[in-house]
Rosetta silent file (secondary structure, phi, psi, omega in degrees, C-alpha in Angstrom):
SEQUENCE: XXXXXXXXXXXXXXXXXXXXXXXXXXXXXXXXXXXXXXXXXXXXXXXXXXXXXXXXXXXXXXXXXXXXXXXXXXXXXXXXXXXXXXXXXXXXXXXXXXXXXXXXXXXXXXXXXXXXXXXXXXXXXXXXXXXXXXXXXXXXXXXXXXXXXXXXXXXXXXXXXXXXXXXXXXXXXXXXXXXXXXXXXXXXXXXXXXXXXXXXXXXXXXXXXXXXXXXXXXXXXXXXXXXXXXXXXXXXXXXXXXXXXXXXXXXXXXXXXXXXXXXXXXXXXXXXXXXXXXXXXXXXXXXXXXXXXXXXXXXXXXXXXXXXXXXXX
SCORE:     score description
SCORE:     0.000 S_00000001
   1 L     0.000  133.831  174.064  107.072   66.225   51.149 S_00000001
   2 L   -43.590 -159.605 -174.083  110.019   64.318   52.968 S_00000001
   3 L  -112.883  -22.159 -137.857  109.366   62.803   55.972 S_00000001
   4 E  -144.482  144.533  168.035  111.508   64.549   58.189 S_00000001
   5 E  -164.528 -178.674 -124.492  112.952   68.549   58.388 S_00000001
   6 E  -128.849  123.367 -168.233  115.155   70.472   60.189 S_00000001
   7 E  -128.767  134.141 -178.271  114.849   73.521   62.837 S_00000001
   8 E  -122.245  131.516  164.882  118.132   75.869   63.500 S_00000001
   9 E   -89.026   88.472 -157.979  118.640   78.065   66.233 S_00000001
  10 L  -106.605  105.468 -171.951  121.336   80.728   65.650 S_00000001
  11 L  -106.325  164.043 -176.189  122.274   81.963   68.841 S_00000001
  12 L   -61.328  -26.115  175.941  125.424   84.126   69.701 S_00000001
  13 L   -78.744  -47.935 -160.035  127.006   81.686   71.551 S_00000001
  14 E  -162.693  125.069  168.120  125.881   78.304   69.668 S_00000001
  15 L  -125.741  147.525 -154.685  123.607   77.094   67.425 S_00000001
  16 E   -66.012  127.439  162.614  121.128   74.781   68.184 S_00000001
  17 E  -120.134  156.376  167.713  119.618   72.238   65.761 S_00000001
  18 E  -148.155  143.513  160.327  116.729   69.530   65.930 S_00000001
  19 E   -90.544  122.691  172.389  115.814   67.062   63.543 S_00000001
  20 E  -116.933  137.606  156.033  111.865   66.695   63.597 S_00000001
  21 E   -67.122  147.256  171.460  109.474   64.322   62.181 S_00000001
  22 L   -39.828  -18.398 -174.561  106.843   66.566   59.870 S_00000001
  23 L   -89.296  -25.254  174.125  104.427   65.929   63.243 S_00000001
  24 L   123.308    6.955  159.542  106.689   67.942   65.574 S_00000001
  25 L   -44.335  100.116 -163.756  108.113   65.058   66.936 S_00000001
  26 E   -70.440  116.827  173.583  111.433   65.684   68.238 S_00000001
  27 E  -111.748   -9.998  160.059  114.402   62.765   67.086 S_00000001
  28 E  -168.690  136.011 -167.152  117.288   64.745   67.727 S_00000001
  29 E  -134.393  153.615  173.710  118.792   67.860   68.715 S_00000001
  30 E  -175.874 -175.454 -176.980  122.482   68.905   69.512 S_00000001
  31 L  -131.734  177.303  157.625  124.614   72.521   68.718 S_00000001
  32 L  -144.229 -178.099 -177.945  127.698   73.701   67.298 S_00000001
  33 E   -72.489  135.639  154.684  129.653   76.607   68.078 S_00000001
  34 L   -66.662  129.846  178.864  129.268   80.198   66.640 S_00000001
  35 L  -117.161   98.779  175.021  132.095   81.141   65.130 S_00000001
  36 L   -67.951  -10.861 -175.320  132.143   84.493   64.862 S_00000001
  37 H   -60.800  155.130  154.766  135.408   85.600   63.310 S_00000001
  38 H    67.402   48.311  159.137  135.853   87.491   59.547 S_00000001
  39 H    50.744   51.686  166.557  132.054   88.432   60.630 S_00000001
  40 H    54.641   54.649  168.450  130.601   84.777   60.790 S_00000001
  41 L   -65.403  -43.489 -163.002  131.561   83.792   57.668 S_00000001
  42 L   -95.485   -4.486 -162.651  132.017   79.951   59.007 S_00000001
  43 H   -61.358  -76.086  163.385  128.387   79.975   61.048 S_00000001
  44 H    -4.210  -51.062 -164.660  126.420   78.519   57.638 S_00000001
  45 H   -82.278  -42.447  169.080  129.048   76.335   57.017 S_00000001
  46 H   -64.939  -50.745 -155.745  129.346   74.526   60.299 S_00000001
  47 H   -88.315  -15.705  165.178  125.646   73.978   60.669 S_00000001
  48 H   -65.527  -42.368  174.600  125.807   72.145   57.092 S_00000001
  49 H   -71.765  -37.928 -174.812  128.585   70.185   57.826 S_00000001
  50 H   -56.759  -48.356 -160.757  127.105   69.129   61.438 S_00000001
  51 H   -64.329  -40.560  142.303  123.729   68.542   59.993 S_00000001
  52 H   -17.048  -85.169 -129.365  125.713   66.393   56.665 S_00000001
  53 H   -87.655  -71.596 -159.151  127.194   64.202   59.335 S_00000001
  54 H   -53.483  -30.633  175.244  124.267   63.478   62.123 S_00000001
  55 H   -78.889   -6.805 -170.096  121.872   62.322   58.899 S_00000001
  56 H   -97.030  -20.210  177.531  124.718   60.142   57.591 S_00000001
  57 H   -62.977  -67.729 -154.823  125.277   58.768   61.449 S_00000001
  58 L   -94.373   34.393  160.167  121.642   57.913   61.502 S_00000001
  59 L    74.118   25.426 -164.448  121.329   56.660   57.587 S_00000001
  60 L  -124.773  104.006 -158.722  119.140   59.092   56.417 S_00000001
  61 L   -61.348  170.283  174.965  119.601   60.651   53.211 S_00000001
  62 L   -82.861  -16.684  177.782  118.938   64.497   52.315 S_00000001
  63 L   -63.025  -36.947  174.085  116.567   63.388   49.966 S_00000001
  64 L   -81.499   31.459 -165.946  113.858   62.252   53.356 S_00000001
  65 E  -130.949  146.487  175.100  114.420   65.708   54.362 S_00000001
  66 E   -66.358  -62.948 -177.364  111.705   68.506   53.697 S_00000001
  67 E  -179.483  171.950 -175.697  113.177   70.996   54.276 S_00000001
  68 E  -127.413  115.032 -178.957  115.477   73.387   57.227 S_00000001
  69 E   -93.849  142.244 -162.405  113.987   76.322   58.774 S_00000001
  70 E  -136.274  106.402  167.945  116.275   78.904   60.514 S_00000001
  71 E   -79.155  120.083 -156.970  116.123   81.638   63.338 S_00000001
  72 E  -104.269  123.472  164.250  117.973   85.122   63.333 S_00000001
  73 L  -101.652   82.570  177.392  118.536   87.208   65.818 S_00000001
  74 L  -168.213  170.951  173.046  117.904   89.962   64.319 S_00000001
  75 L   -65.280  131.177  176.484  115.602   91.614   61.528 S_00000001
  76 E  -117.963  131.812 -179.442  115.124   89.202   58.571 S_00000001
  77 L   -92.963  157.927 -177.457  113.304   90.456   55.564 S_00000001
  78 L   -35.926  -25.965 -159.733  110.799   87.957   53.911 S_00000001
  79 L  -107.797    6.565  171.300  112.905   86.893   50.982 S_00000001
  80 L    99.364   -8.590  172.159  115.891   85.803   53.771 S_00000001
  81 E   -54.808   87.900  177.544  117.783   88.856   53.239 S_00000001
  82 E   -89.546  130.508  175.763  119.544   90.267   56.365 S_00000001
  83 L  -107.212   -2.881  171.456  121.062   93.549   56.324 S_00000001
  84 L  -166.060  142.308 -178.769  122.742   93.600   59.927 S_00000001
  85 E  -147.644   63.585  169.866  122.885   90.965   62.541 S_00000001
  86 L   -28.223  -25.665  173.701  125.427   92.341   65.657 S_00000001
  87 L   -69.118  -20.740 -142.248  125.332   88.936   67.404 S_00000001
  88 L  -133.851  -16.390  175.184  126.801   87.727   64.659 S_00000001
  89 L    80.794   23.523 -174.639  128.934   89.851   62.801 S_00000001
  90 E   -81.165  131.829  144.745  126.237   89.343   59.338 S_00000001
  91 L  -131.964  122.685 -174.472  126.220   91.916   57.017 S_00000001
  92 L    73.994   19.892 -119.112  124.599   92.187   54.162 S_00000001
  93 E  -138.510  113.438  179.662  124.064   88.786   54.195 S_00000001
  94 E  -100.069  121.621  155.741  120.874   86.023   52.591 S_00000001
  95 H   -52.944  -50.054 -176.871  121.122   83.056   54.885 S_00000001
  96 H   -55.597  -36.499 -155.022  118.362   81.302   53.313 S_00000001
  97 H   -84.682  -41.504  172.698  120.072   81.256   49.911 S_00000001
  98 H   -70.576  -46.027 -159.389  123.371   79.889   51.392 S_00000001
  99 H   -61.854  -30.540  166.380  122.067   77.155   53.235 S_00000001
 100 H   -92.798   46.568  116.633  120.099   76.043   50.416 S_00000001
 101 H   -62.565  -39.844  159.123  123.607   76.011   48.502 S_00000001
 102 H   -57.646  -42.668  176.691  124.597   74.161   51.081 S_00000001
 103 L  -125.603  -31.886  168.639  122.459   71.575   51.794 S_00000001
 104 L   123.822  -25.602 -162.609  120.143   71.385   48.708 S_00000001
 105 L   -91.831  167.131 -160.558  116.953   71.393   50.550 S_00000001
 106 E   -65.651  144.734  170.889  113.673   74.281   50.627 S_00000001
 107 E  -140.168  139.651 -179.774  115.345   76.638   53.369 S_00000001
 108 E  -134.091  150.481 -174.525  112.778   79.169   55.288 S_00000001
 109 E  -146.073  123.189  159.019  114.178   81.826   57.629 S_00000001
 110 E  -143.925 -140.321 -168.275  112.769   84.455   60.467 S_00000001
 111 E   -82.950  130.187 -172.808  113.466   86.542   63.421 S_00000001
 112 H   -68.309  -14.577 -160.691  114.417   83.933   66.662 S_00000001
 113 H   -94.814  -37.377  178.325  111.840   85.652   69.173 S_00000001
 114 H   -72.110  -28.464  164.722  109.190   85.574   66.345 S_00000001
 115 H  -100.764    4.284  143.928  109.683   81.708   65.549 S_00000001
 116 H   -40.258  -88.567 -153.687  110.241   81.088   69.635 S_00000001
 117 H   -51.593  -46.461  164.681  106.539   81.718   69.299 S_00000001
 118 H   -83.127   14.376  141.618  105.498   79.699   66.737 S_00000001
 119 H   -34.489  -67.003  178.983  107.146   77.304   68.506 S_00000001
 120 H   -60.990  -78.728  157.290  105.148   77.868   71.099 S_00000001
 121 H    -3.690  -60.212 -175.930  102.389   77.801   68.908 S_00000001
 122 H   -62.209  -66.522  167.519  103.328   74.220   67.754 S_00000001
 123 H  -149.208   30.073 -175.832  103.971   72.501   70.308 S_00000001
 124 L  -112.120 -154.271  145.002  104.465   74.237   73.234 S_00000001
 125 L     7.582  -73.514 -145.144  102.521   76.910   75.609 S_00000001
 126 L  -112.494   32.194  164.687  100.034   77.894   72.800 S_00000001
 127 L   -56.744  125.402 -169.208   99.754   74.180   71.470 S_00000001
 128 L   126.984  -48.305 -152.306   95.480   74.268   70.116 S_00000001
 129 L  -103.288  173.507 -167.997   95.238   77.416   69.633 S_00000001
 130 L  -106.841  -31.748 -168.892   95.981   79.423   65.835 S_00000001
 131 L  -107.065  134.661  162.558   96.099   83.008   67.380 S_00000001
 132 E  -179.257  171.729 -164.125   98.591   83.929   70.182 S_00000001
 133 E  -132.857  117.284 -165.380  101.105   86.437   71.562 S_00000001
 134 E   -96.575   81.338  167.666  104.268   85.148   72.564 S_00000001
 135 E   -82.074  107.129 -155.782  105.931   87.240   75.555 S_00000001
 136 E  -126.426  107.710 -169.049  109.102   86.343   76.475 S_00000001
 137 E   -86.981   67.055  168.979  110.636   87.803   79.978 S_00000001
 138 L  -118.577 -127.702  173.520  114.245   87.176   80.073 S_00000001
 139 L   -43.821  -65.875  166.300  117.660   89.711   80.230 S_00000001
 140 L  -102.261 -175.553  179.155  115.428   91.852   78.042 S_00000001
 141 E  -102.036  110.064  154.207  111.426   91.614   76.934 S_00000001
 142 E  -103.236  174.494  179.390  110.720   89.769   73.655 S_00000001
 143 L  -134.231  141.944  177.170  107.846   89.221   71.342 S_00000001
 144 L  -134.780  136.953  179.428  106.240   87.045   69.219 S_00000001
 145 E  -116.875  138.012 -171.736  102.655   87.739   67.268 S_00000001
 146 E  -115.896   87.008  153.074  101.166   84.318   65.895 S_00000001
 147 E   -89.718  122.337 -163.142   98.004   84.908   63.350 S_00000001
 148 L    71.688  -20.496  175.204   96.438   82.042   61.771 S_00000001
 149 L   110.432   20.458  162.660   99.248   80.094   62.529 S_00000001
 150 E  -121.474  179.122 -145.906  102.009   82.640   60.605 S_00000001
 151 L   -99.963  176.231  155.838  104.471   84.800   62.321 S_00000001
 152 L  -140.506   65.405 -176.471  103.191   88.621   61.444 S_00000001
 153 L   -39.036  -41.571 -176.571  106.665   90.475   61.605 S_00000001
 154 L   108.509 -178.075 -178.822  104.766   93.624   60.173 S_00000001
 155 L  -108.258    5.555 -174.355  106.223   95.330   57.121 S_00000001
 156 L  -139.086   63.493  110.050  109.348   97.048   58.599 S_00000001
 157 L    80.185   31.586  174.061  109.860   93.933   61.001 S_00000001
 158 L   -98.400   -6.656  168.786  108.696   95.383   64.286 S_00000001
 159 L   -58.921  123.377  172.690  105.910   93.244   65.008 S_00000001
 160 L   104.047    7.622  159.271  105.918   91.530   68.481 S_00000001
 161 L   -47.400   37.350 -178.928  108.274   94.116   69.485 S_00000001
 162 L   -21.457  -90.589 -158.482  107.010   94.122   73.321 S_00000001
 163 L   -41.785   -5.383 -174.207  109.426   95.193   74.611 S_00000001
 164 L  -125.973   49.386  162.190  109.734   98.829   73.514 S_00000001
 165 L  -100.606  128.289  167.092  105.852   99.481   74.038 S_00000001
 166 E   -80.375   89.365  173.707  106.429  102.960   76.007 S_00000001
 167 L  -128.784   47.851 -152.328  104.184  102.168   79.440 S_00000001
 168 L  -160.717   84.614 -175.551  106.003  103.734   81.974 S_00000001
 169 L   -86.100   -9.097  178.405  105.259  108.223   81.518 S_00000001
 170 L   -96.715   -8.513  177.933  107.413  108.876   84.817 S_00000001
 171 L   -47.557  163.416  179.486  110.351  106.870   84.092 S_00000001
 172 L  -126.463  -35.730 -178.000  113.590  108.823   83.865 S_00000001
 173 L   -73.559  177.048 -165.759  116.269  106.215   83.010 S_00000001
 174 L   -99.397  140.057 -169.635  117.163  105.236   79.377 S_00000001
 175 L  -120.558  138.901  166.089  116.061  101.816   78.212 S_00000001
 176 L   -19.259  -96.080 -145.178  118.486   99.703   76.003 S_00000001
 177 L   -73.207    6.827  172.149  116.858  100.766   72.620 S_00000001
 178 L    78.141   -4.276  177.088  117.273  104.954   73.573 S_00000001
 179 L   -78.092 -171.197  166.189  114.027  104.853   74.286 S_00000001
 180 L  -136.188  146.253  154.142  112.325  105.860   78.147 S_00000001
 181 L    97.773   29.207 -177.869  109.645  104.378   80.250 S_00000001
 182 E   -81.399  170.712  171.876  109.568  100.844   77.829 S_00000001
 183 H   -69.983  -28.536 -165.019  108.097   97.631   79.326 S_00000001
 184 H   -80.631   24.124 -169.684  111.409   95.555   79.048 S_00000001
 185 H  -106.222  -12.764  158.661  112.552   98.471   81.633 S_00000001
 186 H  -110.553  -17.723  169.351  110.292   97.006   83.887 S_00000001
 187 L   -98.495    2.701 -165.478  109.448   93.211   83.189 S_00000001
 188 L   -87.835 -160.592 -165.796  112.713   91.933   82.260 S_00000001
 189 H   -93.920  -37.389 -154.543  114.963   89.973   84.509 S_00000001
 190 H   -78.646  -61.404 -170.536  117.449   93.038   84.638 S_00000001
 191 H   -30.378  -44.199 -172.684  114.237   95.594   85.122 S_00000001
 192 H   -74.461  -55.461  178.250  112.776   93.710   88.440 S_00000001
 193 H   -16.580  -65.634 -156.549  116.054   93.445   89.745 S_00000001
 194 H   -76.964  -30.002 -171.063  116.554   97.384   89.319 S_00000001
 195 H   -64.290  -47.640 -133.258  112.593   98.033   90.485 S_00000001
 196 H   -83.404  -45.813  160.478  113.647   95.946   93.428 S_00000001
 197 H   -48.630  -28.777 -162.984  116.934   98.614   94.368 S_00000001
 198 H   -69.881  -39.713 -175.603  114.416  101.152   93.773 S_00000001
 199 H   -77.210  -41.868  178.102  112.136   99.884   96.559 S_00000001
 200 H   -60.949  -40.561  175.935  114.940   98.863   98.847 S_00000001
 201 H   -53.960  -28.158 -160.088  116.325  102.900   98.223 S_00000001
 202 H  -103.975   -7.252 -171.950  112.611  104.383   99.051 S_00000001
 203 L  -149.950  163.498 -178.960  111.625  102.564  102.417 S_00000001
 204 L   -85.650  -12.495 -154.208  113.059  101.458  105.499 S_00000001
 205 L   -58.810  133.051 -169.661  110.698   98.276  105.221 S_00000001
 206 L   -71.750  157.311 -152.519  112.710   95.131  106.320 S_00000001
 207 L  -163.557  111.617  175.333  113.489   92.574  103.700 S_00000001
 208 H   -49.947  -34.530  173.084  115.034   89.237  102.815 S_00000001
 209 H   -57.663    3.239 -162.776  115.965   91.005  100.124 S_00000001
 210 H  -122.472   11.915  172.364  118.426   93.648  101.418 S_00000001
 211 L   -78.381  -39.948  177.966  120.895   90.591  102.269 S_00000001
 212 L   -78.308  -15.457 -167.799  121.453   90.857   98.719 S_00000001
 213 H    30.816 -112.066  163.293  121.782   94.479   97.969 S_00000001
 214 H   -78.192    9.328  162.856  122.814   95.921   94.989 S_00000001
 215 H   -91.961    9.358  176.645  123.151   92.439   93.522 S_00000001
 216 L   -48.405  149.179  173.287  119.422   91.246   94.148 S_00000001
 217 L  -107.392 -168.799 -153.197  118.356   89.173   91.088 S_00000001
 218 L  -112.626  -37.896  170.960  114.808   88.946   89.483 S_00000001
 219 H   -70.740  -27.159  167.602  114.881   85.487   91.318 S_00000001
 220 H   -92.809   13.606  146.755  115.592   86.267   94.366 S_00000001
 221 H   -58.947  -89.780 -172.239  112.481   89.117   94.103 S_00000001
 222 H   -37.766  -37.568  169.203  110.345   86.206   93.023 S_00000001
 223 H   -64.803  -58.972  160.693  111.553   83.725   96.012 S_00000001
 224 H   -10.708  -74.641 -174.112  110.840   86.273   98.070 S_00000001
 225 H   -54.077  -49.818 -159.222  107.176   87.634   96.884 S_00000001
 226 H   -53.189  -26.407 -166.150  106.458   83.846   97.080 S_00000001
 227 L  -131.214   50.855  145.376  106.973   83.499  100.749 S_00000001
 228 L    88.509  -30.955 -169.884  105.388   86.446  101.505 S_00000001
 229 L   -72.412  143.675 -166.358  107.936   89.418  101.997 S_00000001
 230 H   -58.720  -72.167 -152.764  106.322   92.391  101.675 S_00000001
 231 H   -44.435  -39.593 -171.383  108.683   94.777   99.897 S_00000001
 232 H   -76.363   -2.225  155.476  109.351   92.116   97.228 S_00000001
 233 H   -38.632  -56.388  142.332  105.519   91.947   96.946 S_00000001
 234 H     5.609  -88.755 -151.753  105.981   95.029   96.609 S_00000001
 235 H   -83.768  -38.223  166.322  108.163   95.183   93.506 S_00000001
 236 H   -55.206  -58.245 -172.650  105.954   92.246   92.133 S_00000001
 237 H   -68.404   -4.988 -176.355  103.087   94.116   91.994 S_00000001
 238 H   -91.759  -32.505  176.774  104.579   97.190   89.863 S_00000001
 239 H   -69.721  -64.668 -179.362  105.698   94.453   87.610 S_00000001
 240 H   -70.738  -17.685  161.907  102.368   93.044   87.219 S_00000001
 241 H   -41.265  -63.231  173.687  100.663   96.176   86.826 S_00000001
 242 H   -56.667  -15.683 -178.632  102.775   97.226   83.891 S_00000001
 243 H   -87.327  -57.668  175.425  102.554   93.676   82.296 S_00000001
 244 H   -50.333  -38.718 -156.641   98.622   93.452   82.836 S_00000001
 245 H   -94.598  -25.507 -178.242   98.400   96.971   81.522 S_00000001
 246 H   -52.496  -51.587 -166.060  100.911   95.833   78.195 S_00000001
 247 H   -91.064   27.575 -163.197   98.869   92.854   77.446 S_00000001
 248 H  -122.074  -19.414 -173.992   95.632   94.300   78.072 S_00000001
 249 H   -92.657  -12.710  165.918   96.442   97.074   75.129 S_00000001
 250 L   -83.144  -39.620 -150.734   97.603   93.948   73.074 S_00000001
 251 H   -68.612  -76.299 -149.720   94.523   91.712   73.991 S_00000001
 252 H   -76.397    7.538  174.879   92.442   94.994   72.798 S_00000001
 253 H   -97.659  -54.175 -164.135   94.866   95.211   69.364 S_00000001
 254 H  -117.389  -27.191 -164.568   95.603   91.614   68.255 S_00000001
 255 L    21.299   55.803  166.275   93.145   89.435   70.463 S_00000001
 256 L   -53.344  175.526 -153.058   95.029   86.725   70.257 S_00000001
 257 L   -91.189  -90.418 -169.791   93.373   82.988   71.952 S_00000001
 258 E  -117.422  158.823  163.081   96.480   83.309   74.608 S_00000001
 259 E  -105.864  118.646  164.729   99.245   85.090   75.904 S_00000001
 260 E  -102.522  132.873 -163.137  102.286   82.860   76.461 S_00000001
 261 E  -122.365  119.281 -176.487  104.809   83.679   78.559 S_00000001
 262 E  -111.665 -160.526  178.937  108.249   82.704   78.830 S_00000001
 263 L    78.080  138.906  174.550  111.630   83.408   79.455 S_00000001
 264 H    -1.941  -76.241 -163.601  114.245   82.837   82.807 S_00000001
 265 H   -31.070  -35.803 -161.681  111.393   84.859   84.832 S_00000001
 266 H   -87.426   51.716  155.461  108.275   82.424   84.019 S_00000001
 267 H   -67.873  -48.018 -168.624  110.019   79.887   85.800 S_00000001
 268 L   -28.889  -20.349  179.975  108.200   81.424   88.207 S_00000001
 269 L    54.088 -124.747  179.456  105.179   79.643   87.036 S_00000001
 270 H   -68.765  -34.421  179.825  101.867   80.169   88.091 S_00000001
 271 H   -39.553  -30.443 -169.745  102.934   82.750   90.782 S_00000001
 272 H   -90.981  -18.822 -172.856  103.822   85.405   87.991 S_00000001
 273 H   -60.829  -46.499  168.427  100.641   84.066   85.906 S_00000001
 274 H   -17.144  -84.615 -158.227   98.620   85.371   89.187 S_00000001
 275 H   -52.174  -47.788 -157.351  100.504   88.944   89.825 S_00000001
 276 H   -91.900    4.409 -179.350   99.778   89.724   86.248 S_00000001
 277 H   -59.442  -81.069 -173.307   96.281   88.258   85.683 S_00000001
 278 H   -24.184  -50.991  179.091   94.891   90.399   88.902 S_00000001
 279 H  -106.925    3.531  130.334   95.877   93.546   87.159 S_00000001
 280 H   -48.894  -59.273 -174.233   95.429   92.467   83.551 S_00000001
 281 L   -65.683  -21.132 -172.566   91.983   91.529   84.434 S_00000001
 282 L   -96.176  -26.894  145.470   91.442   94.789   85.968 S_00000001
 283 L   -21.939  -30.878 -156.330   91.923   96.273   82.365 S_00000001
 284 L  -121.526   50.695  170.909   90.118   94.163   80.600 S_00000001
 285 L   -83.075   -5.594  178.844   86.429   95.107   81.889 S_00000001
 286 L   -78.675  -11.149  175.323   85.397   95.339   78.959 S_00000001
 287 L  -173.830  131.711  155.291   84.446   91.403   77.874 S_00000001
 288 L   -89.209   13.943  154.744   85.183   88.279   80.417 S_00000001
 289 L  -110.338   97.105 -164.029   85.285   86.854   76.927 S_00000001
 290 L  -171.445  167.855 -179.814   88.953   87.665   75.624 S_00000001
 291 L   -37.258  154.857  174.689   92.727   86.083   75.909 S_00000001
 292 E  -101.611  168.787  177.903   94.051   84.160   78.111 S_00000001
 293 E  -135.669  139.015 -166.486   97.572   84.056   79.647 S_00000001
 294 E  -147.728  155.310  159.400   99.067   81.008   80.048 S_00000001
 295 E  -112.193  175.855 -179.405  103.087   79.707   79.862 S_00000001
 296 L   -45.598  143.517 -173.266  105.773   78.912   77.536 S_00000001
 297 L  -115.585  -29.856 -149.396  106.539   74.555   77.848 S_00000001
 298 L   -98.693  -19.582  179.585  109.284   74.555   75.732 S_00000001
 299 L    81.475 -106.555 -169.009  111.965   76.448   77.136 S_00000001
 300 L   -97.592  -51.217 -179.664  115.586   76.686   75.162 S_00000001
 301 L   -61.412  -16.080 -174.468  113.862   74.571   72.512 S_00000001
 302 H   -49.064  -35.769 -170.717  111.220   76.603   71.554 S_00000001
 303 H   -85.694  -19.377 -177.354  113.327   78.241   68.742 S_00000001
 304 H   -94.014  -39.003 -174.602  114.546   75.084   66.980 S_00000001
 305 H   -62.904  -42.122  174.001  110.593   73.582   67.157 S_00000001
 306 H   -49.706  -59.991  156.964  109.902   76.989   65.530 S_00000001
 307 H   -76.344   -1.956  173.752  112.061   76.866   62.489 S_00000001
 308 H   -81.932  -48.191 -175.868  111.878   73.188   62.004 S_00000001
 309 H   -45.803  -18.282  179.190  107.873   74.744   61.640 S_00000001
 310 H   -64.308  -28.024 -155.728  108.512   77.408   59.310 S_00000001
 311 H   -91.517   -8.409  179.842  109.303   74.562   56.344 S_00000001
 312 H   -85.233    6.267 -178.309  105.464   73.049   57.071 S_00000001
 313 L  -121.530    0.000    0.000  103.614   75.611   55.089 S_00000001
């Protein structure tokens, strides 16, 4: 095995590369643009030519390189095969197949929220542990399931699909995915936000929060709860119910080691570890021996540490 391999991020915007030593040692990272026109036709091609040129900057032949691992967002079937990717304009499409046309080296490819986690996994959050459940709280709710240390996408690629777990039976609105009453309708960034107009609509109760009005964000909820204001306490605690009751029906599925939690929100840190532990915990009577919840370290990188890891097994 080379010395050295390769982790790709393919995000809608940009995509992210790192060069890793085989230990997870990061030696360099940078992006290039997506270029989506005549349905991302040029994405492949760009990330060959960048990655060509930064080993020839730093002397290093393709020959030290193991291999390049890659993250989609969208469903990827096992053999690299994509059949629709909307960020991206892919259709019909094997990534893995071009790039190693491209660059010559072992190419491995999966979903980005499912290698986010092993990511995580690696050298992040859930660095130690083998087993873990990646939850990731940002615009919408993603997922990642970690067994053994391999992703377990499931056979029709729905595993770690959080975010669509139906745990809500009184909701009324429509969730992204047509479904009603999902978790990402209530954990996301967008969800607390809308939880938080709900609470500002239902009570007179005064609020730092009602400076902002129908523009409150999931951070300024979260500034808030921290220092105390009730309503956005409030709005915290409906959030951690529904998260504590999500992971407590995972915990009692997958019993993963930990739950790690990322995404914009868990900036939030320990405060959010708190709301949803208290009402996780009240779920989970059934064994004080069971997961833990702990969060994501890696941030924006998480996804490139993941796919340079797909190429170590």
């Amino acid at each position: 095995m080379g010395k050295k391999c390769i982790g790709i991020d393919v995000g809608g915007t940009s995509v992210k590369i790192g060069l890793f030593e085989i230990d997870g040692t990061l030696v360099d990272k940078w992006e290039v643009k997506t270029r989506k026109e005549e349905q991302g036709k040029y994405i492949l091609e760009d990330v060959a030519a960048s990655i060509k040129e930064r080993l020839a900057d730093k002397g290093i032949e393709l020959s030290e390189i193991a291999g390049a691992g890659i993250g989609v967002p969208g469903p990827i079937m096992p053999d690299g095969y994509v059949e629709v990717c909307v960020n991206l304009g892919w259709r019909d499409k094997n990534p893995v197949k071009e790039l190693h046309a491209l660059l010559g080296v072992p190419v491995r490819a999966g979903n980005d929220a499912n290698v986010a986690a092993l990511g995580e996994m690696w050298q992040g959050g859930g660095k130690g542990y083998t087993d873990i459940v990646m939850v990731t709280l940002g615009t919408g709710v993603g997922g990642g399931v970690i067994i053994d240390e391999k992703i377990i996408a499931g056979k029709h690629g729905l595993g770690g699909e959080i975010g669509h777990i139906h745990i809500r039976d009184e909701e009324t609105e429509h969730c992204n995915c047509g479904g009603v009453g999902c978790v990402e309708q209530i954990a996301s960034a967008t969800g607390i936000a809308r939880e938080a107009r709900r609470k500002m609509a239902a009570s007179d109760k005064p609020s730092a929060l009602r400076e902002f009005g129908e523009h409150v964000t999931a951070k300024n909820v979260l500034d808030a709860a921290k220092a105390g204001d009730e309503l956005a306490v409030d709005v915290m605690e409906v959030v951690g119910h529904y998260l504590g009751l999500a992971l407590s029906q995972l915990a009692l599925t997958v019993d993963p080691e930990i739950f790690v939690i990322g995404g914009g929100v868990s900036k939030a840190g320990q405060f959010l570890i708190d709301v949803i532990d208290k009402h996780y915990d009240k779920y989970m009577v059934i064994s004080k021996n069971r997961p833990i919840i702990g969060l994501a370290t890696l941030g924006n990188d998480a996804g490139i540490y993941g796919a340079a890891r797909l190429i170590l097994d």
